[in-house]
Structure formats: structure tokens, C-alpha cells
Residue, then its C-alpha position, 0 to 999 in steps of 0.5 A: x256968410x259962411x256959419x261953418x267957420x270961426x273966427x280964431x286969433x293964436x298967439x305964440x304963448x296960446x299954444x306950444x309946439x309938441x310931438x305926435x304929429x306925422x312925423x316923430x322927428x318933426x314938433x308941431x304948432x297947431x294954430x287953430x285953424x282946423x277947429x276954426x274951419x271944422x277940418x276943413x284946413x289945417x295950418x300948422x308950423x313944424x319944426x326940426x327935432x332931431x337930426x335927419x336919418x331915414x327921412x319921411x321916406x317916398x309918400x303921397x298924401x291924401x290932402x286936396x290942398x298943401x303948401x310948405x311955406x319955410x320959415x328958417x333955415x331949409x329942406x331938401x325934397x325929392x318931387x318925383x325925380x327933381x332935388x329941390x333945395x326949400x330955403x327959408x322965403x321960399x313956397x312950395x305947392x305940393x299938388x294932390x298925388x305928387x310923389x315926394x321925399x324930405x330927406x335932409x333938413x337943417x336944425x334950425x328948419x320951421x315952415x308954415x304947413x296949410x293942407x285941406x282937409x285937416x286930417x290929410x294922410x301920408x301914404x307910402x308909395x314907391x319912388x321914381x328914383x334914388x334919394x341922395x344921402x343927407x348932409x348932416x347938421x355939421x354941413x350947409x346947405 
């Protein structure tokens, strides 16, 4: 048995989503994870703010483990030089030191986050490539 980690059980109404996650046009859900596993893992769903401008920009981050699994709507990424289109049902394993980009997302996008260890960083880096324009919420995918 494993005495590092706890048992936890989140309900929706046990935590809210809020800003001051890595990114400030994302609001994130903590679900407990992080203090259940001592850092080991955070699992956390993050949710469209405000419309896409900028994006997150090229990065890498510093996580062992990290799967994007989308709940509602879609995102598009770069993964190094592949647009890939992230539709809701649809799970993405970012392995360690991939180059990558979200640029464009729709409002009513939310997706399960799990990385370990919990407190992973993002690291800009130079990308391989040209990042297209978002399409902007008015558009579909």
C-alpha cells in the first residue's frame, strides 16, 4: 500500500473554476488530485476564457507525463510541424519535450488536463514553423 497517497472524491459544487492558472485566457478546476498524490499528478479541467489572440505561444513543458483529454467543443495545436484539430471524445498524449502550440479554440472548449508532477512548467522555445491565424469564435472548426 502506497502511504504517500489519499484517497479524494471532488464533486462539481466542492470546487470552482478560477483564473491564475498558466495561462490567463484559460479558468481552471483543481480536482484534488495534486494534494491526493503529494505533487505527484495534477488532474485539472480547463476551460475557454476569453477568445484566442496570441495563443500559448511555442513551448515545452517540463512534466514526465501529460494527456489533454477535450471534453466540449475543440482546439487546434501545433505538434512541431502537424496542425491537429482536438474535437471533443478525443485524447492527446504530449509526450516530454514536444514542441507545441495552441492557437485557436472554440468558447465552449473544456478538457481534462493530467501531467505529472503537478507543478510542471512551460518553457518557451522556438518553433519549427509558421502557426496558422485563429479563425475566431464567429467561425467552426
Amino acid at each position: 500500500m502506497d502511504d504517500q497517497t489519499l484517497f479524494s472524491h471532488v464533486k462539481p459544487s466542492d470546487t470552482d473554476f478560477t483564473e491564475g492558472g498558466l495561462r490567463d485566457f484559460f479558468i481552471y478546476r483543481d480536482l484534488g488530485i495534486s494534494a491526493a498524490t503529494k505533487g505527484k499528478v495534477i488532474a485539472q479541467l480547463v476551460r475557454a476564457n476569453a477568445e484566442p489572440k496570441a495563443g500559448t505561444g511555442w513551448h515545452v513543458h517540463a512534466a514526465q507525463f501529460h494527456i489533454v483529454y477535450m471534453l466540449k467543443g475543440w482546439a487546434r495545436f501545433m505538434y512541431e510541424e502537424n496542425e491537429t484539430l482536438v474535437a471533443a471524445g478525443d485524447c492527446v498524449h504530449q509526450r516530454p519535450g514536444i514542441r507545441h502550440f495552441l492557437f485557436d479554440y472554440s468558447p465552449d472548449m473544456e478538457y481534462l488536463e493530467i501531467v505529472g508532477p503537478a507543478d510542471f512548467t512551460s518553457v518557451g522555445v522556438e518553433g519549427p514553423c509558421a502557426v496558422p491565424a485563429p479563425l475566431g469564435w464567429a467561425t467552426n472548426q
